[in-house]
Every structure is written in structure tokens, then in C-alpha cells.
N, C-alpha and C positions, 0 to 999 in steps of 0.2 A: 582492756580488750579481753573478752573471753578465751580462753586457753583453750583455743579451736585447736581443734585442729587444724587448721589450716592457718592461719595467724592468729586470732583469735582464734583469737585465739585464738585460740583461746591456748591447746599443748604442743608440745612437739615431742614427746616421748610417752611412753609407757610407764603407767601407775601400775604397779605392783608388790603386793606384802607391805604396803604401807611406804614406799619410798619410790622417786623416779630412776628408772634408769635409762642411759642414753641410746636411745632409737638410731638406727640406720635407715628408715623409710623415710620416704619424701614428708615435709612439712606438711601439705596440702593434701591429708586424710584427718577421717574425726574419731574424735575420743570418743569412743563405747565406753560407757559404765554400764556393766551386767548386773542387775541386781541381786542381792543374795552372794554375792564373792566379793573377794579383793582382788578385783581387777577391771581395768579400764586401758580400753585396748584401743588401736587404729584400727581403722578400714578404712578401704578405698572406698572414697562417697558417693562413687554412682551407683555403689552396691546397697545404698542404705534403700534404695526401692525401684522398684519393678517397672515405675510410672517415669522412669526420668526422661525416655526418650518419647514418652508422648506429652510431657508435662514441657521440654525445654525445647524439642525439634517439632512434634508438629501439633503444639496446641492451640486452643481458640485462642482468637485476642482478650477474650471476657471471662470474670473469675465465675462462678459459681452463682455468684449472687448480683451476678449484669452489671454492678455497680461500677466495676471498676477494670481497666485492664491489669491484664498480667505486666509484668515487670518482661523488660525486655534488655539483653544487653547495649550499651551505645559505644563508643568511640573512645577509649584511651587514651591520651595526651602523653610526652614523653614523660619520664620521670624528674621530677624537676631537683636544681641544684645546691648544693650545701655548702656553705664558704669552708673553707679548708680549716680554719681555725677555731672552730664549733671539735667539743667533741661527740666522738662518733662511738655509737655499742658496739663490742667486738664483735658482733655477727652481722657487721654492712660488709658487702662485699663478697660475702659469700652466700650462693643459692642453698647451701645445705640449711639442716636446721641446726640451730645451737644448741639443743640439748637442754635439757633439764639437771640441774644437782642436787640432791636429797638437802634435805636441813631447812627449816623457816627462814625465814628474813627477818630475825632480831635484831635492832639496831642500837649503838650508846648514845649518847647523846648528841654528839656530834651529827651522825645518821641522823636522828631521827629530825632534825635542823634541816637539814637536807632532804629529807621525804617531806616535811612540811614546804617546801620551794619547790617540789617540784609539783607537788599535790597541786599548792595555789595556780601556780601556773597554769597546769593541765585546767583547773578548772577556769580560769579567767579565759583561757584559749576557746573553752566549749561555752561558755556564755556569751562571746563573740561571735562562735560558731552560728547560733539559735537565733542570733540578734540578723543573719542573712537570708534566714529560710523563707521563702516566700514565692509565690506560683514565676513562672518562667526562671528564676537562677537553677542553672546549670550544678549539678554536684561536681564538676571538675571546678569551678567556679570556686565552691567554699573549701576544696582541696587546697586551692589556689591564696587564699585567703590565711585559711588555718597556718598553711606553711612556711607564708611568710612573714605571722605574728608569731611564729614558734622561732623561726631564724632569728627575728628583729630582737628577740629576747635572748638571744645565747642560745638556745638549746635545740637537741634535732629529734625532731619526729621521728618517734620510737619504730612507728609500723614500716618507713619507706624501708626498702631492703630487708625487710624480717622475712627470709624464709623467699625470697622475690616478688614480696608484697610491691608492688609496683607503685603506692602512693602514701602521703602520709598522713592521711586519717581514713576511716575507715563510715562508710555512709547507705547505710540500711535501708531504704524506702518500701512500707506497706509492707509485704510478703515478705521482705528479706529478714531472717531472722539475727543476721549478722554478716559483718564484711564485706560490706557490698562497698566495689571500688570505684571510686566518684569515673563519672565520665560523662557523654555529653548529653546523657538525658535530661529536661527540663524538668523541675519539681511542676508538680500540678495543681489545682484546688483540691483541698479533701487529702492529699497526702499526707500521712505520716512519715520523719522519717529520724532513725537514730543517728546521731552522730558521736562516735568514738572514737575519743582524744588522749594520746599518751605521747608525752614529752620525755625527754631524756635528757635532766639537767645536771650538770656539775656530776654524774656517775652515780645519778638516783633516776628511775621510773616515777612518774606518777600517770596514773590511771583512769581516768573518768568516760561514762557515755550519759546522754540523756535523750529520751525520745521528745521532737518539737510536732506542733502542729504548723501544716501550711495553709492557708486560708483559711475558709470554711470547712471545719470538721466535724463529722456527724457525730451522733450522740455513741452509736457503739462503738466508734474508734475513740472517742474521748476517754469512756468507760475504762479499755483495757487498759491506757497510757495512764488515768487513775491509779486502779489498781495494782499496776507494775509495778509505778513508784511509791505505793503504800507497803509494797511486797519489800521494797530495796528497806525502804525505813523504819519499819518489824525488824528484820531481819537485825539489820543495825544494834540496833535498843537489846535485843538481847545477846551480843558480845560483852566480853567479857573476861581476863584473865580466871582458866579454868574451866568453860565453860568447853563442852562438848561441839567437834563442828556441825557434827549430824545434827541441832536443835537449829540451822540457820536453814539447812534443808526443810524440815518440818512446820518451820515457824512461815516460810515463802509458802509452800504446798496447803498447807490449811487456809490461809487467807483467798489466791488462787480458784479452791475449793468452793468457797462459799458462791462465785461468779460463774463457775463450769468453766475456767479456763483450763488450758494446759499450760504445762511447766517444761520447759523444753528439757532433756536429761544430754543431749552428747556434745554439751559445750558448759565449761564451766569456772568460777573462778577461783583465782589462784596467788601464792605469794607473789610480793613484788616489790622491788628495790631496786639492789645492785645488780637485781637480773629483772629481764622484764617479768618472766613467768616461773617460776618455783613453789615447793611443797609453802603451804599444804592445797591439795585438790579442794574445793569448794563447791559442794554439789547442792541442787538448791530444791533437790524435790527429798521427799522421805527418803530415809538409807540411815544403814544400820553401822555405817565407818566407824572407828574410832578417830583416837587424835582431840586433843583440847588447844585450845588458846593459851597461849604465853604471853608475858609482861614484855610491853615494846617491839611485838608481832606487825607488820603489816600483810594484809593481804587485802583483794578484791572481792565486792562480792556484785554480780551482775543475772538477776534471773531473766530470763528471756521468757515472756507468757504470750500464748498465743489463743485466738478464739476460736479455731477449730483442730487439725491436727499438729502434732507435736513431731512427726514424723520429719526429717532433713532433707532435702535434696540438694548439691551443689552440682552449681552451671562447671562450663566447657573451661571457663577461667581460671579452674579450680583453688576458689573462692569463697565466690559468692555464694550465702548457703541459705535458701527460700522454703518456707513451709511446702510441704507434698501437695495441696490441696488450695495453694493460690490463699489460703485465709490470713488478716494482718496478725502479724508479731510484735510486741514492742519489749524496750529494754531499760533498765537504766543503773545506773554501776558508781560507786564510788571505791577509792581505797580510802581502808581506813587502818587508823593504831589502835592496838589494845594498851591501854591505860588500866591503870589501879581501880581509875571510877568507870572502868566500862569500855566506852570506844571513843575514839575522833577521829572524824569525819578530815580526812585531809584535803581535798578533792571540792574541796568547796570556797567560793570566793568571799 
């Protein structure tokens, strides 16, 4: 889950001088990275543009290019239930946010045993997920689904209660560039849509998203879900204990480049373990950060590319967060370990 600001992730604290510290603002604002400084900051997302209340209250049903409608809110379902005997991340139960703590997520061996189950999982969960997508199911539907192969296995969905994430996975459709919370809209022909899956097993995180096609999908929505996922597995290949984080920003942004997409900057990825989301910040367009990769590091890394603007806007839900300009987004995310020979891919079945 991208270390949104608002669940998605993606953070829930402020980056600054190179370390988090714990925020008193609501969970549900996003991370500004300013570029040129060290610092990455909240705001409140209705301020990210000018257009939000003619983009979310009173705009056409039709994007830009007639092809497709706008993304509309639907209907919520309650939050659904966790057996008691599952355990639970310290921050179920309460609306605040939990905070960020400075330091990576280096694990010994025993950890890293433990990130590898929870990885698998996470990813077995989201290749079930993909195996439902299909015109008329409902995204509360695969809410539905996801939650009760995450229960049946031991473990609790990371996102229900994060921050008062109301459900547990998180289901992006077309526009939405992230966090979109399942409810009772139908998928359609020609939609794309991400779904981001993070389980919490045995007091390890693991992490995964991937964007699926639903029916028929045309060539330039195929295109960006290509290249996003070429973006994640670049990126990947050049981790590395030692290795600079800023070259995972650079190495996403150039490829990107060559297509004229955007690279979304105010959501981004982040360590992940025994906490959902911690150091190090993982920015995925050009910047000049410091900070390298360490031996037995885990963290995320998820670019979000879109085909027209990069700009955020979240709805009324203070959530769901949809390109300014109606244009699709897609994503796709794994955690991985830094290894002696490079990286693994945990997050994969």
C-alpha cells in the first residue's frame, strides 16, 4: 500500500532531515515531497487543486476522451468481522494514525522467515484477487472474497482499521490512482483496476498491488499497465545492498519518459515489516535524497503512472485519490529483501 497519505498509503507522518516523525494530523492528508528540500509534508487533499469541486460535485458523467465515465462513488457495506483469535496490528481500534518510527526494517533470520510468509500470502491473496475481476462483480464483492481467504489463513488485513480505512483491500478502478474503497459499483468492460493486498501475519506486513484487466481492454490502457509493470521490475533489478534510493526514482522516471507518462510524486513507497509503513521513504520519480540499501532491508516499492496529469485529487471519503483530469492510472507494487545478490521479490507466489 502506498504510504498515502491517507492509508496508502501510503504515510501517516512527516519526512523530515532524513527521518519520520510522529504527526498529530489526521491520517487522511497526502505526502508533498517538495522537490529540491528534505521534506515531505501533509496537506489537506482538497487543497491539492482548485478543480475538486467541479471535478467531484458537479461534473459531466464523460472523461475527456467520451470513452469512459467518471468514477462515481457507490455504497459502503459494513466493516466486516475478524475472529478474535487472529492477531490484530496495534493500530485496529483506533482512528488516529500510528505514526511512523525512524530506522529501516532490518530483519535476522528468523524475520526475514516471517516476511517471506507473509509476502507469499499477500501475494497468493492478490492472484485470487485477479482470478474475480470480471464485468458485473461488484468491488465489495472481491473485498468480500480477499477477506475471507486472508481470515481462512490466520492472518488480518492490514488496511481494515488503518487510520479508519473502512475495508480490507484497497481497489483502484480507471482514474483512481489509489485507495479506492471497494463498494457497490459493478466493474465494467474496458476497466482497469488495481487491487492492493497487505496481510498481517504472525507480526510481519507483507505488501503487494497489481493492476488486472476487466474484459475488453483497449490498446492504450494495456500500454500504461505494460509499462508500470516494466517500471516496478527496473526498478527492482537495480536494488541492491549499497546502492542509492534516489537510482529507484530515476531508473521508474526514465523508462515512464520514453511513453510521455506521468509518474505520480505525493504517494510513495515505504519500509515494511513489523510496522506496516516506516523509513526509508521510497520516491519513484527523479530526486536528489540520500540514504542506500542495507543487508536484510525490506521495503515497497509501487510507482503509480498515469497518462495524462499527475496531479491528485481525493473524494469526500477522504480516500479515495483520482487523477485531476479524469485520465487512467495504474500501479503495481511488490516488497522486496535486499540480499548480498541484489533483491527478492517476497510478494510473489
Amino acid at each position: 500500500m502506498a504510504v498515502p497519505s491517507s492509508l496508502q498509503p501510503r504515510l501517516l507522518s512527516s519526512f523530515v532531515g532524513g527521518r519520520f516523525v510522529r504527526s498529530t494530523q489526521p491520517v487522511q492528508r497526502l505526502f508533498r515531497f517538495n522537490p529540491g528540500s528534505k521534506h515531505v509534508s501533509m496537506q489537506l487533499s482538497r487543497s491539492l487543486s482548485g478543480l475538486t469541486d467541479l471535478l467531484f460535485n458537479r461534473r459531466n458523467e464523460d472523461v475527456a476522451d467520451g470513452k469512459r465515465k467518471r468514477l462515481r462513488p457507490g455504497k459502503i457495506s459494513p466493516c466486516r468481522p475478524v475472529p478474535d483469535h487472529i492477531l490484530r496490528p496495534p493500530y485496529v481500534g483506533s482512528r488516529q494514525p500510528p505514526g511512523i518510527a525512524s530506522g529501516p526494517e532490518v530483519h535476522d533470520e528468523k524475520g526475514i522467515e516471517c516476511m517471506r510468509a507473509s509476502g507469499k500470502l499477500a501475494a497468493q491473496v492478490l492472484e485470487f484477487a485477479g482470478t474475480l475481476v470480471k464485468p458485473g462483480i461488484r468491488t465489495d464483492e472481491i473485498d468480500q472474497a480477499v477477506h475471507q481467504m486472508i481470515i481462512d489463513n490466520g492472518a488480518y488485513p492490514s488496511p481494515l482499521g488503518y487510520g479508519g480505512f473502512p475495508k480490507s483491500v484497497c481497489t483502484s478502478v480507471n482514474e483512481c490512482i489509489c485507495h479506492g474503497i471497494p463498494d457497490s459499483r459493478e466493474l465494467e468492460d474496458g476497466d482497469i483496476i488495481n487491487i492492493d493486498v497487505t496481510v498481517y501475519l504472525n507480526g510481519y506486513h507483507g505488501d503487494t498491488s497489481a493492476t488486472f484487466f476487466c474484459g475488453e481492454v483497449d490498446e492504450e490502457a494495456k500500454t500504461l499497465v505494460q509499462v508500470t509493470k516494466e517500471c516496478l521490475d527496473k526498478a527492482i533489478s537495480v536494488c541492491a545492498p549499497g546502492v542509492e534510493f534516489k537510482k529507484i526514482g530515476r531508473t521508474i522516471n526514465d523508462h515512464a519518459d520514453k511513453y510521455r507518462y506521468g509518474v505520480v510524486r505525493q504517494f510513495v513507497g515505504h519500509g515494511v515489516g513489523l510496522l506496516f509503513h516506516a523509513d526509508p521513504v521510497i520516491l519513484h520519480f527523479r530526486n536528489n535524497e540520500g540514504g542506500r540499501m542495507v543487508l536484510n532491508q525490506t521495503f515497497t516499492i509501487e510507482p503509480m503512472l498515469t497518462i495524462g496529469s499527475i496531479n491528485p485529487v481525493m473524494w469526500d471519503d477522504d480516500w479515495t485519490v483520482v487523477t485531476e483530469d479524469g485520465s487512467l492510472s495504474a500501479q503495481f507494487e511488490h516488497t522486496i529483501l535486499i540480499t548480498k545478490d541484489g533483491a527478492e521479490i517476497l510478494t510473489q507466489c
